[in-house]
VOMARMAR-312356 format. One record per residue (C-alpha): residue number from 1; residue in one letter; x, y, z. Coordinates in Angstrom, 1 decimal, m for minus. Example, Ala and Ser with C-alpha at 12.3 -4.5 7.8 and 13.67 -1.06 7.14 Angstrom:
<pt k="1" r="A" xx="12.3" yy="m4.5" zz="7.8"/>
<pt k="2" r="S" xx="13.7" yy="m1.1" zz="7.1"/>
! end
This chain:
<pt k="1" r="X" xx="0.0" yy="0.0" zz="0.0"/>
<pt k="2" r="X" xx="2.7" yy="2.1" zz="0.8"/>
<pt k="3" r="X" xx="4.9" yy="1.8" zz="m2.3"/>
<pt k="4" r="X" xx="1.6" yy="2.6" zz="m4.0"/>
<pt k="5" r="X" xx="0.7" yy="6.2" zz="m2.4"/>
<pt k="6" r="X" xx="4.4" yy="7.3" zz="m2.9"/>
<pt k="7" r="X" xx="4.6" yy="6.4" zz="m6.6"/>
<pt k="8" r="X" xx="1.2" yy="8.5" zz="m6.7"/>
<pt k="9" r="X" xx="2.7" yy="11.2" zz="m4.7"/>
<pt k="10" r="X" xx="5.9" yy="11.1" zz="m7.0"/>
<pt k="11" r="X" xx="4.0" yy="11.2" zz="m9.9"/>
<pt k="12" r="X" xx="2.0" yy="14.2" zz="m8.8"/>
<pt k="13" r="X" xx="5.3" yy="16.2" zz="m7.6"/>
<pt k="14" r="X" xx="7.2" yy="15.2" zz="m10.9"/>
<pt k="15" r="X" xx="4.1" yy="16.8" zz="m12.8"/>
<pt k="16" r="X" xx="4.2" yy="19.7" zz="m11.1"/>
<pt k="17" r="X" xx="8.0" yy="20.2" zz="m11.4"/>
<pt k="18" r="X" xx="7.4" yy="19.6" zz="m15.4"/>
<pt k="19" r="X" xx="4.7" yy="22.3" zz="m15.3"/>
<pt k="20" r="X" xx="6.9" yy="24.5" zz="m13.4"/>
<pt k="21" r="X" xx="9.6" yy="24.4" zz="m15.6"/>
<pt k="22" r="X" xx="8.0" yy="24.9" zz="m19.1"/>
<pt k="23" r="X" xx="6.5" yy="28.0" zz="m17.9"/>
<pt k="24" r="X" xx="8.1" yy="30.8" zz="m19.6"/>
<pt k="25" r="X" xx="9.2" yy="34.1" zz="m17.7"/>
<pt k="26" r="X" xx="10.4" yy="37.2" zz="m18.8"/>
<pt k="27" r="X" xx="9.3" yy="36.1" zz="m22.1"/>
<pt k="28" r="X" xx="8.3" yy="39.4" zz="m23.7"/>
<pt k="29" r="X" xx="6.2" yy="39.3" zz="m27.1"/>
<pt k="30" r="X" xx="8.0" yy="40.6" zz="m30.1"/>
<pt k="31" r="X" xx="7.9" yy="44.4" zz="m31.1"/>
<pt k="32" r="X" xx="4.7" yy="45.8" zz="m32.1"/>
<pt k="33" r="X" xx="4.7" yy="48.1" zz="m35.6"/>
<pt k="34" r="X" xx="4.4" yy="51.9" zz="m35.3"/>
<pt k="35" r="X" xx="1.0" yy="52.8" zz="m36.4"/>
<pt k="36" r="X" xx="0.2" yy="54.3" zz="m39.6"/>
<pt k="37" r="X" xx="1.4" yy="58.0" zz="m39.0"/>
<pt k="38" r="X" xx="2.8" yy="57.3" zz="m35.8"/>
<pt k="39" r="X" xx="5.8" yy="56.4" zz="m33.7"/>
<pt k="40" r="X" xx="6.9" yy="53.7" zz="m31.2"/>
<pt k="41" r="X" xx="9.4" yy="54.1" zz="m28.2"/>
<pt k="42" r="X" xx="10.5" yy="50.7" zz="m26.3"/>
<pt k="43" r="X" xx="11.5" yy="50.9" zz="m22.5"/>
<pt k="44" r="X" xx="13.6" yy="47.9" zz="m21.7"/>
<pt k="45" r="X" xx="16.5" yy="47.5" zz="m18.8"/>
<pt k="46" r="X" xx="15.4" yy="51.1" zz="m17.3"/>
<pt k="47" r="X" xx="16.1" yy="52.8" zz="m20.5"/>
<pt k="48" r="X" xx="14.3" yy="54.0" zz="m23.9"/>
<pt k="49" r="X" xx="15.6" yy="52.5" zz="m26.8"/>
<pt k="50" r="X" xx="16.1" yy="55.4" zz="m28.8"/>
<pt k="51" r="X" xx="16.6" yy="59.0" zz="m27.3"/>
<pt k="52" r="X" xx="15.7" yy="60.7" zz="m30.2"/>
<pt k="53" r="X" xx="11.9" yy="60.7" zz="m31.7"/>
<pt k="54" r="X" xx="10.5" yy="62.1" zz="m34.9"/>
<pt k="55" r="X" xx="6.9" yy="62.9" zz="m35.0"/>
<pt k="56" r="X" xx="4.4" yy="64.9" zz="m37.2"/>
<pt k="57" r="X" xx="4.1" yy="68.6" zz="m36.7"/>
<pt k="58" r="X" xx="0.9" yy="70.4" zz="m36.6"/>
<pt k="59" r="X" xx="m1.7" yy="67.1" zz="m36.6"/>
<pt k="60" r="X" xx="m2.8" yy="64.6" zz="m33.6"/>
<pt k="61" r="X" xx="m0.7" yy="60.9" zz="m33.8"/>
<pt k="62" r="X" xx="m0.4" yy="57.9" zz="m32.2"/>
<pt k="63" r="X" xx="2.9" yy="57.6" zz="m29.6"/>
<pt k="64" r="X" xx="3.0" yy="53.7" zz="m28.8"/>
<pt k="65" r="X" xx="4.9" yy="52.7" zz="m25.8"/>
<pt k="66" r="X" xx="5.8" yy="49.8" zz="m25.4"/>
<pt k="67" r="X" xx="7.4" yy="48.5" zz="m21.6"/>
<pt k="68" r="X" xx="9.3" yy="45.5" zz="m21.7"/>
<pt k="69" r="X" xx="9.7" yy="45.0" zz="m17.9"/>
<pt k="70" r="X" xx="8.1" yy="44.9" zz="m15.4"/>
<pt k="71" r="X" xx="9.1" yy="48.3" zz="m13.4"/>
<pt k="72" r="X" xx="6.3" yy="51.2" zz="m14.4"/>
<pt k="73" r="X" xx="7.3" yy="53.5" zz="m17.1"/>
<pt k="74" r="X" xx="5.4" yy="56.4" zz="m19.0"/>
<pt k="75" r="X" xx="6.1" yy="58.7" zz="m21.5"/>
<pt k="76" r="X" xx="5.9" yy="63.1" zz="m21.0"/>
<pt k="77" r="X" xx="6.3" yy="65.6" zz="m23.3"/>
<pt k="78" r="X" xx="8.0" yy="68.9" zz="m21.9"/>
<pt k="79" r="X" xx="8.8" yy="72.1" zz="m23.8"/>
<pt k="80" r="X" xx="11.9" yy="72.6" zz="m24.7"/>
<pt k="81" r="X" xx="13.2" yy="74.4" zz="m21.2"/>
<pt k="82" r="X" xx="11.5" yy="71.4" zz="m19.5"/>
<pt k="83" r="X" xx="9.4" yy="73.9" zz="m17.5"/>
<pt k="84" r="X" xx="5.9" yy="73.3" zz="m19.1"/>
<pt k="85" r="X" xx="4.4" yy="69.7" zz="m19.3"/>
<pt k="86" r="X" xx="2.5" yy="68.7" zz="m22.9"/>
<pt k="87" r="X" xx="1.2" yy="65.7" zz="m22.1"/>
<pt k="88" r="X" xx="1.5" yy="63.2" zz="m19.5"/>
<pt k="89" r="X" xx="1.2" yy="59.3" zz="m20.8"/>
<pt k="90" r="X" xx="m0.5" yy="56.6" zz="m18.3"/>
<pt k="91" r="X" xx="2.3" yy="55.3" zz="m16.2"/>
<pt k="92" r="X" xx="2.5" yy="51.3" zz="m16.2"/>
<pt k="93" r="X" xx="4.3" yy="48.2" zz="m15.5"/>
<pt k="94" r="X" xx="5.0" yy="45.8" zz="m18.5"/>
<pt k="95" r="X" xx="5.1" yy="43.9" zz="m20.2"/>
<pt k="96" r="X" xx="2.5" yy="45.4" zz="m21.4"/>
<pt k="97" r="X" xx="1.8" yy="48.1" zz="m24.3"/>
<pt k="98" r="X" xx="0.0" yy="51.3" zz="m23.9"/>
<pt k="99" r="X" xx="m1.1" yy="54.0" zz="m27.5"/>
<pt k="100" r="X" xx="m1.3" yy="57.5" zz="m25.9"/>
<pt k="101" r="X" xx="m3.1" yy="59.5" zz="m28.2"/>
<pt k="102" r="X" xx="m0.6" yy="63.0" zz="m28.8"/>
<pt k="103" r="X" xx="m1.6" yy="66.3" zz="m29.7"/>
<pt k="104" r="X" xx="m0.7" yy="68.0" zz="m32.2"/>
<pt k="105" r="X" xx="2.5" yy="70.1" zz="m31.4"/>
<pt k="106" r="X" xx="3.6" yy="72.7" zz="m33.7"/>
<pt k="107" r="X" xx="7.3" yy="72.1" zz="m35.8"/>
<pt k="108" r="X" xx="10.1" yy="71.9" zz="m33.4"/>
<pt k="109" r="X" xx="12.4" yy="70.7" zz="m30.7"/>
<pt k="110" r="X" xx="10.8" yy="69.4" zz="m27.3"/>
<pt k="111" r="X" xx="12.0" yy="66.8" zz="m24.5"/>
<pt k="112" r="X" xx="10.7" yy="63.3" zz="m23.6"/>
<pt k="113" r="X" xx="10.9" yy="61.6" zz="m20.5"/>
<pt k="114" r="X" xx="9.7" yy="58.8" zz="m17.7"/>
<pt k="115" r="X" xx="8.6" yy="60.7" zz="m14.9"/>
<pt k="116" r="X" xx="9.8" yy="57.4" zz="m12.9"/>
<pt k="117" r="X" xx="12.8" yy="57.3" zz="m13.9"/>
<pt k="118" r="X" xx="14.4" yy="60.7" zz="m15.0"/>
<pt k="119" r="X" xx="17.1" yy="59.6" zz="m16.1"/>
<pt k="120" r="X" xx="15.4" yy="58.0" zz="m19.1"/>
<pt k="121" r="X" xx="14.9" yy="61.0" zz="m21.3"/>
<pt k="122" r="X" xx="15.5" yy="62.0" zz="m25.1"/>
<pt k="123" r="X" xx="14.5" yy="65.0" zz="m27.7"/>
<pt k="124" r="X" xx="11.8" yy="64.9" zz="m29.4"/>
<pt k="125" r="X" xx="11.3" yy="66.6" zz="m33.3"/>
<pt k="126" r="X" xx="8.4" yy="67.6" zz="m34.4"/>
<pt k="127" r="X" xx="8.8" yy="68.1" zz="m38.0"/>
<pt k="128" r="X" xx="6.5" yy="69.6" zz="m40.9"/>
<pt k="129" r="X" xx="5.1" yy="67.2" zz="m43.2"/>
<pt k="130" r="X" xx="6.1" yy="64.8" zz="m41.3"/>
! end
C-alpha cells in the first residue's frame, strides 16, 4: 500500500516540477509596428531604446509605448526648457503596451521623458510634413 501512495505522490510532484519548468518568464512578445502615421518608443532594462523621436508637426498621432519589464514606465512631453508639461502618458508596468493618443505640437524641438525614472529622457522633433 505504501509503495503505491508514494509512486502517486511522485507522480504528482514530478508533474508539477514539469509544469513549473515549461512556464516561460520574462518572455516578452516581439515588437509591435508603429501605427500608420505614428511612432513607437521601447522601454527595456530602465532605459528608452532610442533618445531621439520624430513625429508629425501640426496634426494629432499615435505615440505607442511599449514596456518591456516589469518596473512602471510612462512617457511626458516637456517644452523645450523642461518647465511646461505637454502631455503626461499613463504610467504602467510591463510587459505590457499602452497608445497615448498625442496632440498635435507645432514644428520643433521638445523633450521626452519617464517621470519614474528621470534619467530616461531624449529629444523629441516635431517636423512639418512629417
Amino acid at each position: 500500500m505504501w509503495r503505491a501512495v508514494s509512486g502517486v505522490l511522485l507522480l504528482v510532484l514530478s508533474s508539477g516540477l514539469v509544469a513549473a519548468c515549461a512556464t516561460t518568464t520574462g518572455a516578452v512578445a516581439p515588437t509591435p509596428t508603429a501605427p500608420p502615421g505614428g511612432v513607437l518608443i521601447t522601454a527595456d532594462d530602465t532605459a528608452f531604446d532610442r533618445q531621439r523621436l520624430e513625429v508629425p508637426a501640426g496634426r494629432p498621432f499615435e505615440l505607442l509605448f511599449q514596456n518591456r519589464e516589469g518596473a512602471p514606465h510612462n512617457v511626458a512631453v516637456v517644452d523645450q526648457s523642461g518647465s511646461r508639461t505637454l502631455f503626461v502618458g499613463e504610467t504602467f508596468g510591463g510587459p505590457d503596451v499602452r497608445t497615448y493618443d498625442m496632440p498635435a505640437i507645432a514644428a520643433g524641438t521638445y523633450g521626452f521623458r519617464c517621470d519614474v525614472h528621470p534619467d530616461m529622457s531624449g529629444t523629441m522633433v516635431a517636423v512639418a510634413g512629417g
